[in-house]
C-alpha positions, -999 to +999 in steps of 0.1 A: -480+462-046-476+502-046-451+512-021-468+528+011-459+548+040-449+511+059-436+493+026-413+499-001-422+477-032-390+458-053-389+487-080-387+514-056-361+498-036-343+495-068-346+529-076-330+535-042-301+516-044-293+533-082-295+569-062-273+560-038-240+578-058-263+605-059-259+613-019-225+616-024-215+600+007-176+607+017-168+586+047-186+552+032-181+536-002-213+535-020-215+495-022-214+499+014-242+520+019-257+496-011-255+465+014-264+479+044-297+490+030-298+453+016-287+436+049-315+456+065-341+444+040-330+405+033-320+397+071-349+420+082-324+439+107-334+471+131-314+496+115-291+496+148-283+460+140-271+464+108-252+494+117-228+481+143-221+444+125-186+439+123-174+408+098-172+384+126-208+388+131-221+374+102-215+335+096-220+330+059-217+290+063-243+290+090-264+315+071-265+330+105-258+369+119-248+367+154-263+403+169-256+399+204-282+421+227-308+432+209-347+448+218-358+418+226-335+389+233-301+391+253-280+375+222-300+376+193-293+363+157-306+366+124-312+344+098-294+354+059-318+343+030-302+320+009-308+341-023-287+368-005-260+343-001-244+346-033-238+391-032-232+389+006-205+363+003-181+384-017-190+412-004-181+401+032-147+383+021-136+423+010-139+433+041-113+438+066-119+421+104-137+450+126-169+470+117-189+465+083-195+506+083-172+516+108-182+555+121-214+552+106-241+566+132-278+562+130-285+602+130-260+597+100-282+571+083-316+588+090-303+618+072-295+594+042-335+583+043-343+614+044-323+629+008-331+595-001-371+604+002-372+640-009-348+630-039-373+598-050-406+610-037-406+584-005-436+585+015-421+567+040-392+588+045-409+621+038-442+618+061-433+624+097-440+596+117-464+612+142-483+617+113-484+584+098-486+563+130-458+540+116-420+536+127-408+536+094-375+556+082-351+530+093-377+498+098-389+502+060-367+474+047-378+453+076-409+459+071-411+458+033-390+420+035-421+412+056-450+420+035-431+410+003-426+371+021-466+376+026-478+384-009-456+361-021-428+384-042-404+365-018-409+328-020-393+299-004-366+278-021-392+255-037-411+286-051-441+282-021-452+312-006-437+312+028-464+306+059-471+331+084-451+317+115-421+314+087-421+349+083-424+353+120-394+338+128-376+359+102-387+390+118-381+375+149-406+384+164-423+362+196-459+357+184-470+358+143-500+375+157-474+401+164-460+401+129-499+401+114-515+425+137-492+452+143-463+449+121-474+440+087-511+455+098-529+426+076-557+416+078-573+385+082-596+391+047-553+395+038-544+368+049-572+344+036-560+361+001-526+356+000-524+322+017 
């Protein structure tokens, strides 16, 4: 699938995580910036989310990332992938207690997007969002985890495509016509296809 103004395809994302070093980012170590972008996209975080975790937060036994008050729940969690396990786990044993990016701010993070877009030709990070209609400089990797679970580049731990309400859950969203409808904007011709 071609990466859109709401999606970023595997090989794109890819190509952002290689041009990372290329920001040259002082105040964060590049495999930070590397596994925030990858947090974002495998837990299918808000960018807010991932930017205030602290170690504590994530419980890599539980395969759980507590995120206390979030848009829509009063203490929220997140679920962590089990094919993430195994570059979160020592990533998150390096880690002093406290923040994950400590000092990082969102303003910080859209400007990253941003480089990131002009530097790789990004739609999504390019196109202004009142153009495009879609809330997508920081929800991209949400987003993109989303329709990659639906199409079936993401499958379940027997190889299945993963069902609709599955995928609900991981965006954590309340209804899967929510995640259909007006987050993943499929269809139900889409739908019929993939499933």
């Amino acid at each position: 699938m071609d990466s859109t103004n709401n999606y970023m395809n595997q090989q794109d994302f890819n190509k952002v995580i290689r041009a990372i070093p290329d920001l040259h980012i002082r105040k964060l170590d590049n495999l930070d910036v590397e596994m925030l972008f990858k947090i974002l996209y495998w837990c299918a975080l808000r960018p807010m989310e991932g930017i205030r975790l602290s170690k504590n937060d994530i419980n890599i036994n539980d395969r759980v990332i507590r995120l206390g008050k979030t848009k829509t729940k009063k203490n929220d969690k997140a679920i962590i992938p089990q094919q993430f396990i195994s570059e979160l786990y020592p990533y998150i044993n390096s880690k002093p207690e406290g923040r994950l990016f400590d000092g990082l701010k969102y303003i910080t993070f859209y400007f990253w997007l941003r480089r990131l877009g002009v530097m790789l030709n990004i739609d999504a990070w390019t196109s202004l969002e009142s153009e495009t209609g879609e809330k997508t400089k920081g929800h991209i990797f949400r987003k993109s985890i989303g329709k990659d679970m639906v199409t079936g580049e993401i499958k379940d731990k027997n190889g299945n495509k993963i069902e609709i309400p599955v995928i609900s859950q991981h965006l954590r969203h309340a209804k899967p016509s929510m995640t259909i409808d007006h987050y993943l904007k499929a269809t139900s011709e889409q739908v019929k296809n993939t499933f």
